[in-house]
Structures are given as C-alpha cells and as structure tokens.
Residue frames as a rotation matrix with the C-alpha (Angstrom) as fourth column:
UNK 1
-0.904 0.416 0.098 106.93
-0.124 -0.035 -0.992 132.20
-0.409 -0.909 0.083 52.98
UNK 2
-0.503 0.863 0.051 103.53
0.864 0.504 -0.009 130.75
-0.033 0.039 -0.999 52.78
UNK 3
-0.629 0.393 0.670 100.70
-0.209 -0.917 0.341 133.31
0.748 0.074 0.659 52.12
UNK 4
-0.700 0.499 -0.511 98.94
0.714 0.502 -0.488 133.94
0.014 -0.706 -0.708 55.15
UNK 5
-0.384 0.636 0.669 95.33
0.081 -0.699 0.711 136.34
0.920 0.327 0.217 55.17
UNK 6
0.718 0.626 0.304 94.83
-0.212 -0.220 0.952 135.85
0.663 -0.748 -0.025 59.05
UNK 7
0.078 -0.891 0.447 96.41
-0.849 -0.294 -0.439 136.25
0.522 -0.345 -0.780 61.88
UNK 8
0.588 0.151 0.795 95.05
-0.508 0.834 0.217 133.15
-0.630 -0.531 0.567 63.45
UNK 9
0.970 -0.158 0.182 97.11
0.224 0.873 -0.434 131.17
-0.090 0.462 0.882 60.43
UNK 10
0.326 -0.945 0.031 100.59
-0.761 -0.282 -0.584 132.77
0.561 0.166 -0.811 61.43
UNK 11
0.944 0.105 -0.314 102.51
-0.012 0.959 0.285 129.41
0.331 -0.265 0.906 62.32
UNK 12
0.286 -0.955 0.073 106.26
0.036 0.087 0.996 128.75
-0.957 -0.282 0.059 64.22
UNK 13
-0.049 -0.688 0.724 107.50
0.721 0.478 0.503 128.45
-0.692 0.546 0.473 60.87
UNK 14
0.377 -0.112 0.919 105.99
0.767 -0.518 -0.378 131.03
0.519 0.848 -0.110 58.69
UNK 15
0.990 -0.129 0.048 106.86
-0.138 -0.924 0.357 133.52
-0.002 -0.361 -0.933 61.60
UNK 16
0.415 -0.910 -0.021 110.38
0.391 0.157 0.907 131.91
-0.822 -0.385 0.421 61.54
UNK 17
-0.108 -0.581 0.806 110.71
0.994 -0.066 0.086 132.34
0.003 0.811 0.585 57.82
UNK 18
0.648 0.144 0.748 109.84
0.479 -0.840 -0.254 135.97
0.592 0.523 -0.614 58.06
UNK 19
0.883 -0.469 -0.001 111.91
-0.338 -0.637 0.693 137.27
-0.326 -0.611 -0.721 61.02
UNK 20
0.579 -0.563 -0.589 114.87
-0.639 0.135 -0.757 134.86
0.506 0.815 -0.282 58.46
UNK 21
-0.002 -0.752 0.659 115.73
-0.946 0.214 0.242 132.83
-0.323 -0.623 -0.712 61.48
UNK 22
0.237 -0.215 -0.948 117.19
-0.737 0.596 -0.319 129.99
0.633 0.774 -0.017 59.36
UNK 23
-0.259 -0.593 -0.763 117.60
-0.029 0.794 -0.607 126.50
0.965 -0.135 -0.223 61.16
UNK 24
0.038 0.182 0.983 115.55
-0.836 -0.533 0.131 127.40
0.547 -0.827 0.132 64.31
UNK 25
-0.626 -0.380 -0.681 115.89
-0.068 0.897 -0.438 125.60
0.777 -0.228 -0.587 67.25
UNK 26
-0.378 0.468 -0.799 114.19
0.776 0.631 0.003 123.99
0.506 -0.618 -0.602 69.87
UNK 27
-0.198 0.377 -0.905 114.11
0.742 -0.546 -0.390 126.84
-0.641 -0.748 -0.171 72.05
UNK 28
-0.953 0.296 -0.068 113.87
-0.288 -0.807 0.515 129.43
0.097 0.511 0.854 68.92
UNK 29
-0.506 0.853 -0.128 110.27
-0.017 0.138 0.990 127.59
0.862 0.503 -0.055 68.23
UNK 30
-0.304 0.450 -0.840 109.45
0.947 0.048 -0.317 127.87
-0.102 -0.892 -0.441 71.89
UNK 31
-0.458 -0.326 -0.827 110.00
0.728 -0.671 -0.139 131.05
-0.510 -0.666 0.545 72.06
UNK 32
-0.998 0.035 0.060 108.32
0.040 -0.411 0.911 131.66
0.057 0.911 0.408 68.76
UNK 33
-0.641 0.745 -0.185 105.53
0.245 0.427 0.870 130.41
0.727 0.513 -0.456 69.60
UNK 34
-0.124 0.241 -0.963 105.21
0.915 -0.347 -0.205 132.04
-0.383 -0.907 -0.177 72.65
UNK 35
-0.766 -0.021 -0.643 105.03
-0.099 -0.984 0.151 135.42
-0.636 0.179 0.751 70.76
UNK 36
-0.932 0.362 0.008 102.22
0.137 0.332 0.933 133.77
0.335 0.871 -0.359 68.54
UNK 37
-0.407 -0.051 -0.912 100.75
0.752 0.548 -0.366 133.58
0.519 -0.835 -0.185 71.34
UNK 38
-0.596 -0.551 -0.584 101.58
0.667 -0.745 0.023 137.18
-0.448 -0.376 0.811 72.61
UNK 39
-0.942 -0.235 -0.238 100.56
0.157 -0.939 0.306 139.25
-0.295 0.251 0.922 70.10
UNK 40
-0.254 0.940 -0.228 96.59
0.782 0.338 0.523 138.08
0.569 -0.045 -0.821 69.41
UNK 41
0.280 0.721 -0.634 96.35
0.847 0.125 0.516 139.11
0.452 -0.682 -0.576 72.71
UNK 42
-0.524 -0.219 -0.823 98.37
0.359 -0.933 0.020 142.24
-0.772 -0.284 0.568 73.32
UNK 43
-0.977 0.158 0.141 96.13
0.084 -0.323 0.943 143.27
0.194 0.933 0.303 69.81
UNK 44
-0.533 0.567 -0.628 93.27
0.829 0.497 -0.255 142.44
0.168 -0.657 -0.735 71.93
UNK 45
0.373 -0.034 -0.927 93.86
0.828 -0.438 0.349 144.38
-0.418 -0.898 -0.135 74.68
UNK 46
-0.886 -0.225 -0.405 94.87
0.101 -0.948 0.303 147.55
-0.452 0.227 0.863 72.30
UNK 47
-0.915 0.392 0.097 91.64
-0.080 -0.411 0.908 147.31
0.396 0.823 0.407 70.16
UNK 48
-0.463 0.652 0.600 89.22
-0.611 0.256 -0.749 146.00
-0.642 -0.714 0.280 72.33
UNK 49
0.443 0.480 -0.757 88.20
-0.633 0.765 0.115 143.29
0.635 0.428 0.643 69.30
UNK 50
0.606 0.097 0.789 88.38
-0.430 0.875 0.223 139.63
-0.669 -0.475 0.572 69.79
UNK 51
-0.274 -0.903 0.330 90.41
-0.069 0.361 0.930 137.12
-0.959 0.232 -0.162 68.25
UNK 52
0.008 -0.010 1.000 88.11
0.758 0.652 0.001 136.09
-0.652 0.758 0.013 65.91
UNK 53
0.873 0.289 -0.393 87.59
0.026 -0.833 -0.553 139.99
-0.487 0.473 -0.734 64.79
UNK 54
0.067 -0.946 -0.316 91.74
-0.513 -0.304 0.802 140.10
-0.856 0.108 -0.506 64.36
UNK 55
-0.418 0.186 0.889 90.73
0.495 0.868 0.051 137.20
-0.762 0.461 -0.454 61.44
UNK 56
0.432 0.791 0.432 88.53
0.714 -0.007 -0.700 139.65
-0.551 0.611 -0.568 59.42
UNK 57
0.953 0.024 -0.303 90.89
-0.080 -0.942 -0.326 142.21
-0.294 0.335 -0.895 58.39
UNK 58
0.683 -0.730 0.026 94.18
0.374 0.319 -0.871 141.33
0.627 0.605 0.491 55.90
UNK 59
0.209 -0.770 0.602 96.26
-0.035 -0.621 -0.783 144.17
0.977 0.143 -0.157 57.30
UNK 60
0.758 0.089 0.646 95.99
-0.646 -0.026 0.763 142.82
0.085 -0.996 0.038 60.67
UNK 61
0.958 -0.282 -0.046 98.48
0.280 0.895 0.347 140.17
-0.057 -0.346 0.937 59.76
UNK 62
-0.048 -0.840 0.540 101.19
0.236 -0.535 -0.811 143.05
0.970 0.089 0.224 58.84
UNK 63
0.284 0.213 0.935 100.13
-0.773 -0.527 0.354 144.65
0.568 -0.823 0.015 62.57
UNK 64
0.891 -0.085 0.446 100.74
-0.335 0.541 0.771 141.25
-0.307 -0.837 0.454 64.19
UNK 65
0.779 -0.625 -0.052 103.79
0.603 0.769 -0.211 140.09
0.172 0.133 0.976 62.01
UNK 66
0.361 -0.255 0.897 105.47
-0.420 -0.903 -0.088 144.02
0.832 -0.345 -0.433 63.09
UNK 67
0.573 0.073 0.816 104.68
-0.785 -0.238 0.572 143.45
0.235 -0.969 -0.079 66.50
UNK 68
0.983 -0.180 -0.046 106.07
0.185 0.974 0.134 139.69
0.021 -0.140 0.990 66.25
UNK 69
0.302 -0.943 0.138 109.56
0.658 0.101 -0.746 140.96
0.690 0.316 0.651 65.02
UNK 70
0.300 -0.068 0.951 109.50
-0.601 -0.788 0.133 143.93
0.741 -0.612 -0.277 67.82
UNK 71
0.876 0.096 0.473 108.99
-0.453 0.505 0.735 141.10
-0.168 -0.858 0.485 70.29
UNK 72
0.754 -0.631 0.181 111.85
0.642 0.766 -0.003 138.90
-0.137 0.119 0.983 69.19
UNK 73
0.271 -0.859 0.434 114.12
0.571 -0.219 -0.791 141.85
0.775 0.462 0.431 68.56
UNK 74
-0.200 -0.221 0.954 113.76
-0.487 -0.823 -0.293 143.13
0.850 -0.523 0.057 72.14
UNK 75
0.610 0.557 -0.563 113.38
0.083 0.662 0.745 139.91
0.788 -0.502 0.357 73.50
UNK 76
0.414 -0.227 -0.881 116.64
0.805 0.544 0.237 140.84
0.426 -0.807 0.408 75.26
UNK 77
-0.907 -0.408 0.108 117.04
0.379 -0.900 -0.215 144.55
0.185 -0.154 0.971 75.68
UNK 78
-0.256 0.814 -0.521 114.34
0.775 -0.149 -0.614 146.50
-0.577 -0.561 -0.593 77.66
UNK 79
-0.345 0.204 0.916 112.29
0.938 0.094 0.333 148.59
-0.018 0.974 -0.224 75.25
UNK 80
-0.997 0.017 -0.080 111.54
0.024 -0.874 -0.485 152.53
-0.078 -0.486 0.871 74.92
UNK 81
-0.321 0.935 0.148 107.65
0.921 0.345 -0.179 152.12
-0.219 0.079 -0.973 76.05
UNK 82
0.032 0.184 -0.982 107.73
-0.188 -0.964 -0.187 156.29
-0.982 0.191 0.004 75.19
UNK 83
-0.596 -0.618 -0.513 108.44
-0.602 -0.079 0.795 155.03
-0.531 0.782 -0.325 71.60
UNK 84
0.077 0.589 0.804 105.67
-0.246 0.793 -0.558 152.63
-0.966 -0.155 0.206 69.79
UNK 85
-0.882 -0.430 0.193 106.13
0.104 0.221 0.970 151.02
-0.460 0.875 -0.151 66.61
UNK 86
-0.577 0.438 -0.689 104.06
-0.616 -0.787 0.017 153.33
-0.535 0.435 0.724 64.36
UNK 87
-0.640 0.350 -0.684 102.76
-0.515 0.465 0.720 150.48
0.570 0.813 -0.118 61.49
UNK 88
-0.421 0.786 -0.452 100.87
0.906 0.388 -0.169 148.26
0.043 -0.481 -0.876 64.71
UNK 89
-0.877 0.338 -0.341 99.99
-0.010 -0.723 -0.691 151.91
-0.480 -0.603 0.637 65.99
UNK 90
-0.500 0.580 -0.643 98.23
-0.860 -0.423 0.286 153.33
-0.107 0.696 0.710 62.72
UNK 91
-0.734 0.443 -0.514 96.75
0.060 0.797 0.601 149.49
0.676 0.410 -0.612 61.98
UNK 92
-0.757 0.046 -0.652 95.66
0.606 0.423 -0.674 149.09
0.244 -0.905 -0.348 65.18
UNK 93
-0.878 0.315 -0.362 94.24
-0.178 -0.914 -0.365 152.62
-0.445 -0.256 0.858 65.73
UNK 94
-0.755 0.472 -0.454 91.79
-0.631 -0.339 0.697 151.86
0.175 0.814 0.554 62.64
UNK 95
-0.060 0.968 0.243 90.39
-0.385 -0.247 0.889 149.71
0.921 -0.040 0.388 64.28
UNK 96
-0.962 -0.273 -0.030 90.32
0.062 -0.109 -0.992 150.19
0.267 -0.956 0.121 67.81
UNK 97
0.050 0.952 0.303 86.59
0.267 -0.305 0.914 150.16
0.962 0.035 -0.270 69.98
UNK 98
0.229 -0.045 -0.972 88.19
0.973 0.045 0.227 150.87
0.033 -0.998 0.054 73.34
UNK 99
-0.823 -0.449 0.349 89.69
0.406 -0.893 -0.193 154.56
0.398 -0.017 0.917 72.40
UNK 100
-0.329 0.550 -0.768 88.69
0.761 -0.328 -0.561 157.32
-0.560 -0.768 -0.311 74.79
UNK 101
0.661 0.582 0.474 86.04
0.749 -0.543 -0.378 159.67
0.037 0.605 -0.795 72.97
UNK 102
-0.398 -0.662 0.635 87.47
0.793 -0.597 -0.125 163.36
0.462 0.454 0.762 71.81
UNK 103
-0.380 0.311 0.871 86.86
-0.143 -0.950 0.277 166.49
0.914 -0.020 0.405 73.14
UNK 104
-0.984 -0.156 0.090 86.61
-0.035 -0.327 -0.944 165.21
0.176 -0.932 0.316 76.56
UNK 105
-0.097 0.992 0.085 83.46
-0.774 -0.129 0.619 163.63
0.625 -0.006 0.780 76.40
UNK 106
-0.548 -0.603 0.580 82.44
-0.822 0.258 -0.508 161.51
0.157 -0.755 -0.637 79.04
C-alpha cells in the first residue's frame, strides 16, 4: 500500500489494498468509493472541522481508514450504535470543536 499522510489522498485502491479486498470489482469500487466519500464527512460532523482541517493531522488517516473498514464490515449487518469503535473515538475526540463544555456550563 501506497503511503498516504491525508485523508483527502485515500483512493479506491489504496482503501482496497488495506481492507485486502484482492481483485475488486465493479461494484466493490462503487461501493468503496462511496465510503471515501462517507467518512470525510461523518468525521466532519463528529469534530466540527472541515475537510481541509481532516488534511492537517497524520493520525486522521488511521481515524478515517478504522472507520472505512467498520463501514465495509457492517455494510451488511446492522451495527451496535451503543458500541463505537474506540481508535476513531480517541482520534477524533482530540480533536473535536463541537464537544459540549464540562461541568454543565452553558
């Protein structure tokens, strides 16, 4: 697999070679590329950054290539949403600007 340092440069292929799906087809790379797609923007909408913020930070591309293999391995079995996959959490969390203040401040 290609080295990649942003998430904006994860491609149908390097995300194929990491989830190992050897020989993808037509509809694998659809479907891949829908989740390329996906996960930018569900990162988004958990951190309140932008895309181009998701670009400045290496360890965002472990947080989106996680979440990528979550998506494709539950693409057909309905997930426990009580359950979150800890490595996006903790990435994510660090930097987050949307989290509600502590102590019940308002």
């Amino acid at each position: 697999m290609m080295e990649i340092s942003k998430v904006s440069e994860i491609t149908v292929q390097a995300l194929a070679d990491y989830l190992r799906v050897s020989d993808p087809s037509d509809a694998d790379n659809t479907l891949l590329a829908a989740i390329i797609k996906a996960v930018p923007a569900y990162m988004c909408k958990y951190t309140g950054l932008s895309a181009a913020d998701l670009d400045k930070s290496p360890d965002f591309v472990i947080a989106a290539l996680a979440l990528a293999q979550d998506m494709y391995d539950n693409r057909t079995i309905y997930a426990d949403t009580n359950t979150p996959n800890l490595t996006v959490q903790s990435i994510l969390d660090m930097h987050s600007v949307n989290l509600l203040p502590s102590g019940g401040e308002q």
